[in-house]
N, CA, C and O atoms as CSV, one atom per row, in Angstrom:
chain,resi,resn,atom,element,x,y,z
A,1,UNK,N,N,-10.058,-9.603,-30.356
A,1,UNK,CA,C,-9.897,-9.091,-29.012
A,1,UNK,C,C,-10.412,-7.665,-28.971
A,1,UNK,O,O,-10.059,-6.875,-29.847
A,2,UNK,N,N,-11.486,-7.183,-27.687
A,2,UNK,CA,C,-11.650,-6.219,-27.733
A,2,UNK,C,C,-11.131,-4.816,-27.487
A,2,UNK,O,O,-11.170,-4.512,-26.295
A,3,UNK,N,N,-10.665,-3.901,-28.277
A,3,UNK,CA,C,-9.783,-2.612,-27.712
A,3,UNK,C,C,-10.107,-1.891,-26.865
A,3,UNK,O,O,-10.943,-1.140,-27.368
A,4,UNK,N,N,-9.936,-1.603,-25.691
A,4,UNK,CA,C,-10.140,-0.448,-24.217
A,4,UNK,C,C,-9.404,0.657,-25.018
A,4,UNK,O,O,-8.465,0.643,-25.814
A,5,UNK,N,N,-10.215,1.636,-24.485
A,5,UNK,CA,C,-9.635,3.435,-24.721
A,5,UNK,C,C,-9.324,3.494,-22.981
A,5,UNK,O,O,-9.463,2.711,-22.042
A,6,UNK,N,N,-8.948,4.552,-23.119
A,6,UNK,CA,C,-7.706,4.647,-22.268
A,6,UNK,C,C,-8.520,4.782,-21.097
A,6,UNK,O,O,-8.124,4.142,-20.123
A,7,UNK,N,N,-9.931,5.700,-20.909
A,7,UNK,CA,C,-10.372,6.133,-19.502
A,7,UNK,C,C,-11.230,4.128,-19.478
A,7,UNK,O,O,-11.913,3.905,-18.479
A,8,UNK,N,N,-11.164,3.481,-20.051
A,8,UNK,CA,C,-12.070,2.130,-19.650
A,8,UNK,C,C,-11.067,1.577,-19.064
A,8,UNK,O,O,-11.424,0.725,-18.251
A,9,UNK,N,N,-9.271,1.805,-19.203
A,9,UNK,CA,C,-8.590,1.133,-18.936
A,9,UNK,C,C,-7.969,1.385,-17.608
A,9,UNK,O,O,-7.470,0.607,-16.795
A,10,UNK,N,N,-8.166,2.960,-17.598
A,10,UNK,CA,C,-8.266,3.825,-15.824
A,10,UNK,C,C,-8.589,2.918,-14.471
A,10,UNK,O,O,-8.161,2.363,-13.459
A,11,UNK,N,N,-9.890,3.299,-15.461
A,11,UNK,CA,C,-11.132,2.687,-14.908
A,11,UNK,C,C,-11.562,1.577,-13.945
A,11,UNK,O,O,-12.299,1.501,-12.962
A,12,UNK,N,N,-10.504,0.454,-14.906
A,12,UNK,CA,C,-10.272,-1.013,-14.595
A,12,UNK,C,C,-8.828,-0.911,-13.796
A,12,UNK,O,O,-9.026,-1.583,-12.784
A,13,UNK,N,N,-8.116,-0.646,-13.767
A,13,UNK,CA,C,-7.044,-0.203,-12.217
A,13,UNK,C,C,-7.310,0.372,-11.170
A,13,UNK,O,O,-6.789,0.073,-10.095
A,14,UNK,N,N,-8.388,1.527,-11.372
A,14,UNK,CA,C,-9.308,1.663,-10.028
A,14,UNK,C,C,-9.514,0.475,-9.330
A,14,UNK,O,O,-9.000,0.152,-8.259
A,15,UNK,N,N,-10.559,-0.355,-10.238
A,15,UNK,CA,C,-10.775,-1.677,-9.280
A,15,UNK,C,C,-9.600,-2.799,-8.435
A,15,UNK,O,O,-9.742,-3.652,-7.560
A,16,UNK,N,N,-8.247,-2.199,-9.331
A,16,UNK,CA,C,-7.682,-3.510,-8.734
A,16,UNK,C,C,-7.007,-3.067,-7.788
A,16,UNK,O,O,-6.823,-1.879,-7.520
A,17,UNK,N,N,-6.382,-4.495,-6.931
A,17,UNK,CA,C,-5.631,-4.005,-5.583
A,17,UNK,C,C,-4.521,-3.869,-5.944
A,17,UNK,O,O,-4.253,-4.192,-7.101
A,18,UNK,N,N,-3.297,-3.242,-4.913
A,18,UNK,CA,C,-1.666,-3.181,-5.266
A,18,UNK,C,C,-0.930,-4.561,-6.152
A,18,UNK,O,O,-0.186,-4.646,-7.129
A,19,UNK,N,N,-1.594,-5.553,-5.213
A,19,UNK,CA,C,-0.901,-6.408,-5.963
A,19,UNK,C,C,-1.487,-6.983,-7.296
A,19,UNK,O,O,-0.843,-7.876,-7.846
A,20,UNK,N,N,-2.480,-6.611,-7.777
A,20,UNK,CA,C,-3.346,-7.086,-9.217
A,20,UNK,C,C,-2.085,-6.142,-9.967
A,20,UNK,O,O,-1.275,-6.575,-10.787
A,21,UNK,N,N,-2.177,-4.636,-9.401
A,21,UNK,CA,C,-1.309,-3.729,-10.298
A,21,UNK,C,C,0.586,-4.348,-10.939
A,21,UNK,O,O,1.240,-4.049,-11.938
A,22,UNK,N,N,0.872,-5.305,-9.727
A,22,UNK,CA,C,2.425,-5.362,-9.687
A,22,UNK,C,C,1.893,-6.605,-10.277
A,22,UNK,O,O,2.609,-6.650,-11.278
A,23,UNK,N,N,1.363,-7.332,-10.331
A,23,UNK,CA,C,1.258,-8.541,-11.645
A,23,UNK,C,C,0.869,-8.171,-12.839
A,23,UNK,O,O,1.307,-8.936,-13.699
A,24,UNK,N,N,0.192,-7.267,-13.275
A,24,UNK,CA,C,0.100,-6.163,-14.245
A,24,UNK,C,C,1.040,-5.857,-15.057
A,24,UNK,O,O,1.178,-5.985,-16.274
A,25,UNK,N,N,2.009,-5.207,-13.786
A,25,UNK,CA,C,3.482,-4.631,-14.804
A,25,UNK,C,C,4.318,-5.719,-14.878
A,25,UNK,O,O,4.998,-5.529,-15.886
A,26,UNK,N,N,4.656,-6.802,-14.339
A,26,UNK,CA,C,5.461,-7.543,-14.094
A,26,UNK,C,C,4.807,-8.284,-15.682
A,26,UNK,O,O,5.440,-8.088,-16.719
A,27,UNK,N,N,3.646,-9.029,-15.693
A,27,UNK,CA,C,3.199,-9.431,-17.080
A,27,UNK,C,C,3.494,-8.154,-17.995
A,27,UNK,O,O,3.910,-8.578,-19.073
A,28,UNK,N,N,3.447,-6.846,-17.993
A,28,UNK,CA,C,3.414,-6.245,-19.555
A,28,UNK,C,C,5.286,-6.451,-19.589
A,28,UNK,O,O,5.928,-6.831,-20.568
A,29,UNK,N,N,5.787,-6.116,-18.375
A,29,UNK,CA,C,7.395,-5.938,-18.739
A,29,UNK,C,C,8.118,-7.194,-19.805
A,29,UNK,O,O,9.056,-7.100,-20.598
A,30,UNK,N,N,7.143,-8.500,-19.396
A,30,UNK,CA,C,7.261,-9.702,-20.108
A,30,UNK,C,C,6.760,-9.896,-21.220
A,30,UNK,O,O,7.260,-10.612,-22.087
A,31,UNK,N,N,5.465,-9.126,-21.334
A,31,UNK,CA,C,5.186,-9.631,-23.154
A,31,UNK,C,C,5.533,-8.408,-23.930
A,31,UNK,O,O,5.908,-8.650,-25.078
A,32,UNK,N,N,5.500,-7.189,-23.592
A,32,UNK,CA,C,6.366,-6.249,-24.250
A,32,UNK,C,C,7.481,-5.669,-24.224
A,32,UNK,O,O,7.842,-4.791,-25.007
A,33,UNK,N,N,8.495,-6.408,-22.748
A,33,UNK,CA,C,10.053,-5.948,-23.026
A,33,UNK,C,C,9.996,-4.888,-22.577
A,33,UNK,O,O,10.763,-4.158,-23.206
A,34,UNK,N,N,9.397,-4.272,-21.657
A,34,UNK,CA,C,8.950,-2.880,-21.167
A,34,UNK,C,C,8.540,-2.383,-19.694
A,34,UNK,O,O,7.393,-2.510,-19.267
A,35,UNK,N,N,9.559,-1.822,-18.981
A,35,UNK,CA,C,9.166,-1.287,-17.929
A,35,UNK,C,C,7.887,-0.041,-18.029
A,35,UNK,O,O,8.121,0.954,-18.714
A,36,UNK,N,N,6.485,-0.178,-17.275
A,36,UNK,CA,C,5.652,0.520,-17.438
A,36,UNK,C,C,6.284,1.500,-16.200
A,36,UNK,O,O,6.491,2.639,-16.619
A,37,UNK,N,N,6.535,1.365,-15.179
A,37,UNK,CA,C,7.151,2.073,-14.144
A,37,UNK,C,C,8.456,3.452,-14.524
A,37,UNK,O,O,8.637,4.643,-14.268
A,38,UNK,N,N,8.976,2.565,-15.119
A,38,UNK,CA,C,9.965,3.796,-15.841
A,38,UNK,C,C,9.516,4.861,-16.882
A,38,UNK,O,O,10.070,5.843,-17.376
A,39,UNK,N,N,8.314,4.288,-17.020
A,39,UNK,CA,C,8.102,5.683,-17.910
A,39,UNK,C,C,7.420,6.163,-17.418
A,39,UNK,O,O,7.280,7.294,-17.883
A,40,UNK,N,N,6.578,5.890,-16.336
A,40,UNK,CA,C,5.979,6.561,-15.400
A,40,UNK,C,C,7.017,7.882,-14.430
A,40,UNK,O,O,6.754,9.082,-14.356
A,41,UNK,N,N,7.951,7.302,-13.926
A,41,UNK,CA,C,8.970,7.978,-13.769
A,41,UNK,C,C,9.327,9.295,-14.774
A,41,UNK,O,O,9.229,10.517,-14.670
A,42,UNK,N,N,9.690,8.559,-15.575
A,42,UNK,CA,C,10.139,9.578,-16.324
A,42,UNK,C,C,9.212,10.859,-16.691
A,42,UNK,O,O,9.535,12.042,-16.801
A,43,UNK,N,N,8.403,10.453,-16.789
A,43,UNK,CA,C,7.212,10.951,-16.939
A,43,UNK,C,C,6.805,12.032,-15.409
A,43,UNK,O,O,6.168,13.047,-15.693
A,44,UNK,N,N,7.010,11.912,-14.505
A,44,UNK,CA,C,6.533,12.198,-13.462
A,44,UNK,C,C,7.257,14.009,-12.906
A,44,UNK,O,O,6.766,15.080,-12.552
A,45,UNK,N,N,8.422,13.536,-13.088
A,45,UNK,CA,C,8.862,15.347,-13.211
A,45,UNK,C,C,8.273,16.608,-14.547
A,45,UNK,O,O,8.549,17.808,-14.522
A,46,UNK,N,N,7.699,16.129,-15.274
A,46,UNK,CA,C,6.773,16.889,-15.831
A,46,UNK,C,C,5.692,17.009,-15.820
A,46,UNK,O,O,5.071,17.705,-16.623
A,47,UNK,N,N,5.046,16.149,-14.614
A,47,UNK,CA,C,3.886,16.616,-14.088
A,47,UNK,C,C,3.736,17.103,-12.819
A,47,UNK,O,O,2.706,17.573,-12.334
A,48,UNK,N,N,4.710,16.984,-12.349
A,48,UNK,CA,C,4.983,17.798,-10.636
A,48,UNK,C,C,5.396,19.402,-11.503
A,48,UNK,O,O,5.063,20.458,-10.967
A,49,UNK,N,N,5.939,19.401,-12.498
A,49,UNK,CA,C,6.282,20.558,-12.877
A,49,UNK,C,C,4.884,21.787,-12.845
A,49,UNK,O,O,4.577,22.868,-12.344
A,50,UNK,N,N,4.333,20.662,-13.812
A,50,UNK,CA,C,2.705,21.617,-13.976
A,50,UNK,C,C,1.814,21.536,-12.578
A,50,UNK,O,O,0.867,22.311,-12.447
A,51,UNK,N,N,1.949,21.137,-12.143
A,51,UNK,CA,C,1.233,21.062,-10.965
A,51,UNK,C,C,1.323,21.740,-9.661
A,51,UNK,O,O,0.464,21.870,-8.789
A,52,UNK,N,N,3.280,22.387,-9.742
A,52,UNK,CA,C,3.609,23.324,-8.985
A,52,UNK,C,C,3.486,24.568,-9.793
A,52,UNK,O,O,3.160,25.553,-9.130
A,53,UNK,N,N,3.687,24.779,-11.196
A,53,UNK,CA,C,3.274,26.136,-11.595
A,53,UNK,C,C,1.575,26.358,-11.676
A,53,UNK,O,O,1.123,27.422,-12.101
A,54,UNK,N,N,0.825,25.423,-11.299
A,54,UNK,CA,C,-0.779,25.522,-10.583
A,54,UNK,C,C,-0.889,25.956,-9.326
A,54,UNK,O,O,-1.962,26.407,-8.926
A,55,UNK,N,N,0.106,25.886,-8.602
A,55,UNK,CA,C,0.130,26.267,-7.392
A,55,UNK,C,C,-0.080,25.341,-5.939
A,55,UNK,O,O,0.049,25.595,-4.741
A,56,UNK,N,N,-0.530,23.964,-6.846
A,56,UNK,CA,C,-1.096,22.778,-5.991
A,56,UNK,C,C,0.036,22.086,-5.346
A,56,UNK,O,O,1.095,21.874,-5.936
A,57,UNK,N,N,-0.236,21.681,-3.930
A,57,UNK,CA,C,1.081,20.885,-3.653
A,57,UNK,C,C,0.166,19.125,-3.211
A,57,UNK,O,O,-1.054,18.966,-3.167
A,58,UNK,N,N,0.806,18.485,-3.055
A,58,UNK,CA,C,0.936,17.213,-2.282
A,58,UNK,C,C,1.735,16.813,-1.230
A,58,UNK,O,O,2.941,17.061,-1.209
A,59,UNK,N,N,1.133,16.185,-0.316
A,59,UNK,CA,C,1.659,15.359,0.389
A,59,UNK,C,C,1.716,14.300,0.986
A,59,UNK,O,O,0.825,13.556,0.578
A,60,UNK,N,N,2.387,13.799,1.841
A,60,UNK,CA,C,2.472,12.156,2.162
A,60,UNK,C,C,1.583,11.960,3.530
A,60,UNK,O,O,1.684,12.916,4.300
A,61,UNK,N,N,0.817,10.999,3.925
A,61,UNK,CA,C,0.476,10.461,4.933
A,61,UNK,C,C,1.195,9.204,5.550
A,61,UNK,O,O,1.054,8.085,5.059
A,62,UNK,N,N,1.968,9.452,6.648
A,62,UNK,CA,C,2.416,8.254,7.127
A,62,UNK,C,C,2.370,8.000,8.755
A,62,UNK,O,O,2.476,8.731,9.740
A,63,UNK,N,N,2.113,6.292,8.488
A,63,UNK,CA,C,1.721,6.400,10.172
A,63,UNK,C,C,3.181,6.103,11.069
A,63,UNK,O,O,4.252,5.567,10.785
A,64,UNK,N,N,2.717,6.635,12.079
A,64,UNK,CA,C,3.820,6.763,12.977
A,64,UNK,C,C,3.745,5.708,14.048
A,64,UNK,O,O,4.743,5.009,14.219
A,65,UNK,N,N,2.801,5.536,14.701
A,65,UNK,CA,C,2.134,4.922,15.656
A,65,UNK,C,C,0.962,4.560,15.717
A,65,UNK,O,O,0.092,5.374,16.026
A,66,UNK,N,N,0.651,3.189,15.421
A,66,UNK,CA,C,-0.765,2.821,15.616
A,66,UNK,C,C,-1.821,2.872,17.119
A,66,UNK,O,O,-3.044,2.931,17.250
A,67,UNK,N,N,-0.920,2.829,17.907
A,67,UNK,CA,C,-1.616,2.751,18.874
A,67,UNK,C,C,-1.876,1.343,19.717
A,67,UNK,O,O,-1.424,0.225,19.472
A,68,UNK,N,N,-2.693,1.741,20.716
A,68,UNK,CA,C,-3.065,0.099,21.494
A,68,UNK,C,C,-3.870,-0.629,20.502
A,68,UNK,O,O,-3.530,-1.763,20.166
A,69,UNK,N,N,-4.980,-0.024,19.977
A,69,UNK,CA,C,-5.998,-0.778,19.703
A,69,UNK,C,C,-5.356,-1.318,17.685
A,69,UNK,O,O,-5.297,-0.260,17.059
A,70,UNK,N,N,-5.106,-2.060,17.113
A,70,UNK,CA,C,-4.192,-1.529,16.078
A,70,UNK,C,C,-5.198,-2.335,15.085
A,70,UNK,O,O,-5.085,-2.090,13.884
A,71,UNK,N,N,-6.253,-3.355,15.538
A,71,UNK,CA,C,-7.063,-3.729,14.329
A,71,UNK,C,C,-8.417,-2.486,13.682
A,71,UNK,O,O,-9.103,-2.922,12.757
A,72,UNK,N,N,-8.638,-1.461,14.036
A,72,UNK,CA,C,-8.755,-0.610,13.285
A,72,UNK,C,C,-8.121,-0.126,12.377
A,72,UNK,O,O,-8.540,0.118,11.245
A,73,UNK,N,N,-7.068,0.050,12.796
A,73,UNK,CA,C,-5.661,0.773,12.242
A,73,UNK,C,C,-5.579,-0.089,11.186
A,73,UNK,O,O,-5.926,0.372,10.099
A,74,UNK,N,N,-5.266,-1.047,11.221
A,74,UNK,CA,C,-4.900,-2.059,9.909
A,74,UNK,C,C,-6.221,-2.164,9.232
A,74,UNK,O,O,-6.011,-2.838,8.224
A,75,UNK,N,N,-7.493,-1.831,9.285
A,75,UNK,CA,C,-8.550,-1.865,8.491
A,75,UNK,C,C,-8.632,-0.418,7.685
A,75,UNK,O,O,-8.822,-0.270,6.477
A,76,UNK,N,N,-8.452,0.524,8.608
A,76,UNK,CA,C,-7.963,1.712,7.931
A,76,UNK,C,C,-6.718,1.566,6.333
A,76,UNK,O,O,-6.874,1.873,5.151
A,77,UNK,N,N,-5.715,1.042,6.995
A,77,UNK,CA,C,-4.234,0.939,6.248
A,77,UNK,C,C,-4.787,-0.072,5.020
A,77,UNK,O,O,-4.329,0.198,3.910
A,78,UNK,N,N,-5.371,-0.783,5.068
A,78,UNK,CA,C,-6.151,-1.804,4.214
A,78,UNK,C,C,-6.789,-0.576,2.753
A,78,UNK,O,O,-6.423,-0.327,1.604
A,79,UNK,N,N,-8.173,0.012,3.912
A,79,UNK,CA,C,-8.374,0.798,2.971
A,79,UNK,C,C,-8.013,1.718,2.306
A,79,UNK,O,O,-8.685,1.874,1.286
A,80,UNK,N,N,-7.049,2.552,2.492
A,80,UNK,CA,C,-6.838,3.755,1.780
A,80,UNK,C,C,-5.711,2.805,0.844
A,80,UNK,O,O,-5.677,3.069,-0.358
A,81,UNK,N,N,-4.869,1.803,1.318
A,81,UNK,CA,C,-3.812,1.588,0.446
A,81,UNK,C,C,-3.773,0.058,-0.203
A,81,UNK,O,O,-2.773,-0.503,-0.652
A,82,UNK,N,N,-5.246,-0.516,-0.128
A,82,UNK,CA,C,-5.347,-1.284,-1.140
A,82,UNK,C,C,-4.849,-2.705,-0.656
A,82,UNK,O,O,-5.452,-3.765,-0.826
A,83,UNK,N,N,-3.607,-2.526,-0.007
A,83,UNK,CA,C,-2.803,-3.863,0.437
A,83,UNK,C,C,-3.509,-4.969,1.403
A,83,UNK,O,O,-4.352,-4.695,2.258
A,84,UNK,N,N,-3.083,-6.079,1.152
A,84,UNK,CA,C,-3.265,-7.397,1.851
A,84,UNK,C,C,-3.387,-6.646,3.496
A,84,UNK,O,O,-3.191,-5.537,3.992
A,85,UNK,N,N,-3.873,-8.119,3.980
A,85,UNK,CA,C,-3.569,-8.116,5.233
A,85,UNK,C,C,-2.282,-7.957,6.176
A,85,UNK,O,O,-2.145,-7.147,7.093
A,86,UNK,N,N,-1.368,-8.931,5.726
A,86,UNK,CA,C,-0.129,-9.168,6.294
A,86,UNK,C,C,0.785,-7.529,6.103
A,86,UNK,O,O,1.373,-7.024,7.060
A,87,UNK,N,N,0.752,-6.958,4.868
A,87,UNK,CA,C,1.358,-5.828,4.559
A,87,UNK,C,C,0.600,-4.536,5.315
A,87,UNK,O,O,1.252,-3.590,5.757
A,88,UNK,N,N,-0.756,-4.613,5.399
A,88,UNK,CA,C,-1.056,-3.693,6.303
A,88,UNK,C,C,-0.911,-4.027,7.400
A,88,UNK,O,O,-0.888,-3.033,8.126
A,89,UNK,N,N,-0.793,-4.945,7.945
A,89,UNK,CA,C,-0.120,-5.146,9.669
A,89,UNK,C,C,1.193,-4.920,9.450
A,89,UNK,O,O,1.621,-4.405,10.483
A,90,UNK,N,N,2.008,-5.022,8.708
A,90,UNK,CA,C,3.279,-4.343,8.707
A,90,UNK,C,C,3.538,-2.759,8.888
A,90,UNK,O,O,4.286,-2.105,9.614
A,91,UNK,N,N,2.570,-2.435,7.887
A,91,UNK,CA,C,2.512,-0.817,8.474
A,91,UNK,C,C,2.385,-0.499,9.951
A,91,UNK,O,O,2.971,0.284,10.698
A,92,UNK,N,N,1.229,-1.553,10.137
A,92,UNK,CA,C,0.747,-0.551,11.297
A,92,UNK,C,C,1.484,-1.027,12.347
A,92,UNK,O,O,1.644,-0.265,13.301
A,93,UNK,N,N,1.988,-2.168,12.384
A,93,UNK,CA,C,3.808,-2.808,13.655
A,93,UNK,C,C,4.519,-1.570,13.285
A,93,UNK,O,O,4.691,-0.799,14.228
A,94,UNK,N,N,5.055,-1.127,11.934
A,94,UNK,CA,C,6.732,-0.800,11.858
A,94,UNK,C,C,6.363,0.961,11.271
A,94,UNK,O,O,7.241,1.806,11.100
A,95,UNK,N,N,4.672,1.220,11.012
A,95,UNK,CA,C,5.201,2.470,10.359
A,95,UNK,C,C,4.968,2.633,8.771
A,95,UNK,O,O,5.233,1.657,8.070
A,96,UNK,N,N,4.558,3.639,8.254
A,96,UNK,CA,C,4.824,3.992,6.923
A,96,UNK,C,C,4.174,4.418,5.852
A,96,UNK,O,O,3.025,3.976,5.874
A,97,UNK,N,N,4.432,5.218,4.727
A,97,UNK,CA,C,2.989,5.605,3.950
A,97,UNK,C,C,2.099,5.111,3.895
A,97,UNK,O,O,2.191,3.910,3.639
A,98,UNK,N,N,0.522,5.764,4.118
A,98,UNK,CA,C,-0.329,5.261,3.842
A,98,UNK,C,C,-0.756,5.565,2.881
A,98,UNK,O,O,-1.421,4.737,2.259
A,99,UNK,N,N,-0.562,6.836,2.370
A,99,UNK,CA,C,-1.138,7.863,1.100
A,99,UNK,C,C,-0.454,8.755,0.722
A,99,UNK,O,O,-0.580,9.719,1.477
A,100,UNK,N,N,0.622,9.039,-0.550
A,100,UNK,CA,C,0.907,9.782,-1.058
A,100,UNK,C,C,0.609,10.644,-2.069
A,100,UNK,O,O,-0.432,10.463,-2.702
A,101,UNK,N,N,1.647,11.938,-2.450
A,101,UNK,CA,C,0.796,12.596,-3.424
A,101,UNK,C,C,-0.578,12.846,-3.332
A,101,UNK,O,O,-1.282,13.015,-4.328
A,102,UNK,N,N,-0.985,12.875,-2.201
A,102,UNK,CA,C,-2.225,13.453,-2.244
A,102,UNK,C,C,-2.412,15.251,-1.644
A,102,UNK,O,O,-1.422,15.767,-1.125
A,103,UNK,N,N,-3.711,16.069,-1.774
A,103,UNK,CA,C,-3.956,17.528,-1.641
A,103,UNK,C,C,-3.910,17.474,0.194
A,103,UNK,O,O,-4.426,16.584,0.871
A,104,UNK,N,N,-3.149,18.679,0.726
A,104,UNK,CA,C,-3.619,18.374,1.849
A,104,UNK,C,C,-5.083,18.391,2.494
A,104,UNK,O,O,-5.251,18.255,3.706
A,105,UNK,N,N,-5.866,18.524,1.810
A,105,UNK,CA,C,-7.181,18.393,2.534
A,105,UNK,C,C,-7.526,17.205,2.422
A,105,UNK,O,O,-8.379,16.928,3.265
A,106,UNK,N,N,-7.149,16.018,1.498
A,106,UNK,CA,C,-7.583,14.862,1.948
A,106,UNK,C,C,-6.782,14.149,3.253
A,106,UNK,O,O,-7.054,13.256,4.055
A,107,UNK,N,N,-5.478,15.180,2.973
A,107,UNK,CA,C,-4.806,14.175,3.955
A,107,UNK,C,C,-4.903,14.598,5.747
A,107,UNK,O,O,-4.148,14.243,6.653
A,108,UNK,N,N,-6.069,15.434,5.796
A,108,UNK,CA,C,-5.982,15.863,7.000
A,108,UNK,C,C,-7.438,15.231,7.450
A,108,UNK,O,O,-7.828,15.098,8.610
A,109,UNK,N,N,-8.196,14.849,6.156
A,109,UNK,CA,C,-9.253,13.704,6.434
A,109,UNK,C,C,-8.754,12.515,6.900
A,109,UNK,O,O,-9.155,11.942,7.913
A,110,UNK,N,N,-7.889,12.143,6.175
A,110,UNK,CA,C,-6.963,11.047,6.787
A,110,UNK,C,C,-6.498,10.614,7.715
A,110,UNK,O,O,-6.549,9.419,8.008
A,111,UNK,N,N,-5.826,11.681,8.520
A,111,UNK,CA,C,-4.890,12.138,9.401
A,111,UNK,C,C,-6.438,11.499,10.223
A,111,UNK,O,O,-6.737,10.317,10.391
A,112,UNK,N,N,-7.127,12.577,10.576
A,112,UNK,CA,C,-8.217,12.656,11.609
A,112,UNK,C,C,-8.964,11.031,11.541
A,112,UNK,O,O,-9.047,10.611,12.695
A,113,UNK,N,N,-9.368,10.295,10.806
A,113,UNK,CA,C,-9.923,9.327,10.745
A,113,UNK,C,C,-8.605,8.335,11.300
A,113,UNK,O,O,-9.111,7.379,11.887
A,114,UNK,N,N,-7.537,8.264,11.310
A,114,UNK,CA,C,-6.269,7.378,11.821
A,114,UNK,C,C,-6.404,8.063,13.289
A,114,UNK,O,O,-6.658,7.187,14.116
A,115,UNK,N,N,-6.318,9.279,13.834
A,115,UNK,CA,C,-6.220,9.474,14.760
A,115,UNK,C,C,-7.744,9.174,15.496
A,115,UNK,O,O,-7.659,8.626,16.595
A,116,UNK,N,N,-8.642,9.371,15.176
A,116,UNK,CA,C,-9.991,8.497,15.773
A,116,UNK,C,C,-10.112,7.202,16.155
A,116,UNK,O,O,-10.909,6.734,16.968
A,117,UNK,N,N,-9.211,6.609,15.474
A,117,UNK,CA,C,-8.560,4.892,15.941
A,117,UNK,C,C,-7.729,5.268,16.509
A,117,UNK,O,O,-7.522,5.359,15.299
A,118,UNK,N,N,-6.843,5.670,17.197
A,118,UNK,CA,C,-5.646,6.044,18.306
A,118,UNK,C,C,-4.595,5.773,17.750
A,118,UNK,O,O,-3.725,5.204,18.409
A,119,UNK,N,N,-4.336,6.143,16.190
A,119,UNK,CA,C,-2.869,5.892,15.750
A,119,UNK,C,C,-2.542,7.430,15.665
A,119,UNK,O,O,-3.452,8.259,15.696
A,120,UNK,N,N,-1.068,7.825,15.545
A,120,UNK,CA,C,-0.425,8.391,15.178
A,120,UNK,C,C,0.402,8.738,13.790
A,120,UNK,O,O,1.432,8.298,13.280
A,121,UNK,N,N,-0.689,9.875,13.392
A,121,UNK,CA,C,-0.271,10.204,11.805
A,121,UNK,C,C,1.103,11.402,11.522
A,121,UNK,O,O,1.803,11.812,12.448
A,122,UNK,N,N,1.216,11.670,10.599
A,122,UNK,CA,C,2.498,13.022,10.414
A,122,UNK,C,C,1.801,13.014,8.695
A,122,UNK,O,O,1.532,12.101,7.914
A,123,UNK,N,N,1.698,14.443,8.627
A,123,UNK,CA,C,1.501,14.463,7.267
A,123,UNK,C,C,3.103,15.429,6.611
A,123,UNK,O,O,3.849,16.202,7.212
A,124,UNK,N,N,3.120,15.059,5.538
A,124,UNK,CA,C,4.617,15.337,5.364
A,124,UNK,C,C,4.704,15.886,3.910
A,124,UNK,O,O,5.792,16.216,3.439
């Protein structure tokens, strides 16, 4: 079997969608007895640590209101967050992150491209 180094293995989660990722962990939790999520976690307050003594912040994009026209909106919600169909029409009916942890300058790209489709963003 061939061994991946770590940026080939990046790499290859780039490509996949949310749900390739949650069959992912759900298979490693099963053949290695191992939440990958929890150590991600755990893991995660020591990198918000360094990242606020950088000075960098993040924040959340979430929609508020899609608007009349809402099949943009859900092609939008599609793209930035990877998800199915049915789950991005859920967003865009009920609401909800589209993009977290991200710099605010992407998220005001964001913001503006949701509001060009007539939804209603809040960056947070």
């Amino acid at each position: 079997m061939a061994k991946f180094t770590k940026d080939e293995f990046i790499e290859g989660l780039k490509e996949m969608s949310i749900l390739e990722v949650k069959e992912l962990v759900d298979a490693m939790k099963e053949e290695f007895g191992v939440d990958p999520s929890a150590v991600a976690v755990a893991a995660a307050p020591a990198a918000d640590a360094g990242a606020a003594d950088a000075g960098s912040s993040t924040v959340t994009v979430v929609l508020t209101n899609a608007g009349g026209n809402k099949i943009p909106v859900i092609k939008l919600v599609r793209d930035y967050t990877g998800l199915g169909l049915k789950e991005a029409k859920d967003i865009a009916d009920n609401g909800g992150n589209v993009k977290e942890n991200i710099s605010a300058d992407e998220a005001n790209e964001i913001k503006a491209k949701f509001e060009e489709a007539g939804a209603t963003v809040e960056i947070k």
